[in-house]
N, C-alpha and C positions, 0 to 999 in steps of 0.2 A: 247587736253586732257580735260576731262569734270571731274571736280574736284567736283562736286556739286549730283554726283547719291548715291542713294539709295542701300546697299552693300546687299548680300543675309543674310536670316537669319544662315546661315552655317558661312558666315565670320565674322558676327558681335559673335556668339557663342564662335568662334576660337579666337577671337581678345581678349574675355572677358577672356579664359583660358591663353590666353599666361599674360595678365594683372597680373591674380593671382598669376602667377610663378615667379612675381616682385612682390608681397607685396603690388597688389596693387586693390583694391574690385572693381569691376563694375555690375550696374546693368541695367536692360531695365525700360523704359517706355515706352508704347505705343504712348503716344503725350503731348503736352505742360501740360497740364491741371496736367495728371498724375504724371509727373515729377517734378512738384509745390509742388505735394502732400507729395513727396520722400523727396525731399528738406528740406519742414517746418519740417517734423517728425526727420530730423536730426537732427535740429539745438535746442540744449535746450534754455528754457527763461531764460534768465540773461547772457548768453554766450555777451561773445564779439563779433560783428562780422564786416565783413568787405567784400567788393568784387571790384574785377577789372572791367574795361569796357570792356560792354559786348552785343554784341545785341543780342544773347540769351537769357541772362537772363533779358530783355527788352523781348523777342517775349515771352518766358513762362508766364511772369507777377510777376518774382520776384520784382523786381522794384518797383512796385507798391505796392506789399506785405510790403513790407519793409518802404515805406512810411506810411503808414497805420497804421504801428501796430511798431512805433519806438520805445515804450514802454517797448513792450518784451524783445530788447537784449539793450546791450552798441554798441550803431549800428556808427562805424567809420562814413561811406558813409555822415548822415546827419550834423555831429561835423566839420568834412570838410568844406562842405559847408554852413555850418551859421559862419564861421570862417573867416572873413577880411582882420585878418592883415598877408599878406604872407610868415611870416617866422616862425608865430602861423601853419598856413596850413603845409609848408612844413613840421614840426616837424609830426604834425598828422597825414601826410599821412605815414611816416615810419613807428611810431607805429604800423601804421594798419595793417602793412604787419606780424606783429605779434598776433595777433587775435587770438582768441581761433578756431574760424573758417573762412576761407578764404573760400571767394565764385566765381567762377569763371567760364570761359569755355575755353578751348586752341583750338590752329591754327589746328591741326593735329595729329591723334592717328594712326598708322604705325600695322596693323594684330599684325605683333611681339611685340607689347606691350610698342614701345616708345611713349611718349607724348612728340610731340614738340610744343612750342609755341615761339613767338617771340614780342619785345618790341619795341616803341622808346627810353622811358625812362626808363622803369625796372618795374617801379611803379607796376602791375602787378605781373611779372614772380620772383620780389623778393621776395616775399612770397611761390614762389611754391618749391625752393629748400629748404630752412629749415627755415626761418621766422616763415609761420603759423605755431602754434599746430596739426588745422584742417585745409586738405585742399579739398574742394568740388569740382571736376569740372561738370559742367553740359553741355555735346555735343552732338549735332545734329548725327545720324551716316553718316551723308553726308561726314564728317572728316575725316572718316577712309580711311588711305591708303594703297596700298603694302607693302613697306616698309620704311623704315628712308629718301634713298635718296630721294622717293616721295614724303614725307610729307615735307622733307624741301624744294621740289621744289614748292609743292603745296602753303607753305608760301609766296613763291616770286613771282607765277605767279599768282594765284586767290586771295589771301587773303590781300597780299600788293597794290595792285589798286584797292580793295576796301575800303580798312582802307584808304588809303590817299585820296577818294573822301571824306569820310565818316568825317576823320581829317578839310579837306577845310571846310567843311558845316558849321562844329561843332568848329572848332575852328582859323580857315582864315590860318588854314597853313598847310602847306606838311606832310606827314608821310613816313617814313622808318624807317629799319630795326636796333636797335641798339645795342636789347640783343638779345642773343637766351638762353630760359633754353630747353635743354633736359631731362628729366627724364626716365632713362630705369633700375632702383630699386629703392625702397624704406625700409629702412631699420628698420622701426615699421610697421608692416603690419594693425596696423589701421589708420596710418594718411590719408590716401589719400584714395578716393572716389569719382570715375567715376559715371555718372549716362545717359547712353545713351540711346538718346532719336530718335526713330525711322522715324524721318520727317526731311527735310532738311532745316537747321537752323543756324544763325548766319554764317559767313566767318571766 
């Protein structure tokens, strides 16, 4: 199975309709650059923000954004890390899953409008059920699958041996699976904000 292709514009169109019918907004970008551009115009100055690991938002250049311009929000990401002592960090990163705006991208978006993602430790996907206020996801449409069973297989067979290579490099140790959030409604139809991006990005 080739988890990694590029889906018609009829399916990524269909995917975005079934989304709405869960409260839940999605829009297209053409490619990285533009998708940056979606992104910044969301996030007001002074907002809280915060986002999970992500090599999407690594290939777009949020990342870097955000380094750059730490000024504009109350940006969790860099409080974390200039933070030592580890039970200061642990505290901060729960905060963060409360954020005026959570930034992020998930494992797998299903035609029918589920968004699966999956964790080792949560840190992430606990912000996506009700923690953040806002929550952003930013996905490659490589993501989109058939249905739910495929996007949680897609989890297990492409995106888990790559997080765990990706885990070794980054951090000398393994990765597996330890949450999963599904999301198939949301019940304020403006918390949540897809933002799919037409190139194959991030696992």
């Amino acid at each position: 199975m080739d988890w990694n292709t590029i889906p018609s514009d009829e399916v990524i169109a269909s995917t975005i309709e079934n989304l709405a019918a869960r409260n839940i907004k999605a829009t297209v970008a053409a490619n990285k650059e533009e998708a940056l551009e979606k992104l910044k115009s969301i996030l007001p100055e002074g907002a809280s923000v915060a986002n999970g690991s992500s090599t999407t938002l690594h290939q777009i250049g949020y990342i870097d954004y955000l380094k750059e311009n730490d000024s504009k929000y109350y940006n969790f990401q860099s409080k974390v890390l200039a933070e030592s002592d580890p039970q200061k960090q642990s505290d901060l990163r729960r905060q963060a899953v409360t954020a005026d705006y959570f930034v992020a991208s998930t494992n797998a978006v299903s035609q029918n409008g589920e968004i699966v993602s999956a964790d080792r430790t949560g840190s992430r996907v606990g912000a996506f059920l009700f923690g953040a206020k806002n929550l952003i996801l930013v996905v490659g449409v490589n993501k989109i699958t058939k249905d739910l069973d495929s996007a949680m297989q897609r989890v297990r067979e492409f995106v888990l041996p790559l997080e765990n290579e990706r885990a070794q490099q980054a951090y000398g140790s393994p990765s597996k699976i330890g949450k999963w959030a599904i999301i198939e409604d949301e019940i304020n139809p403006n918390r949540i904000q897809v933002i799919f991006i037409k190139e194959a990005l991030g696992f």
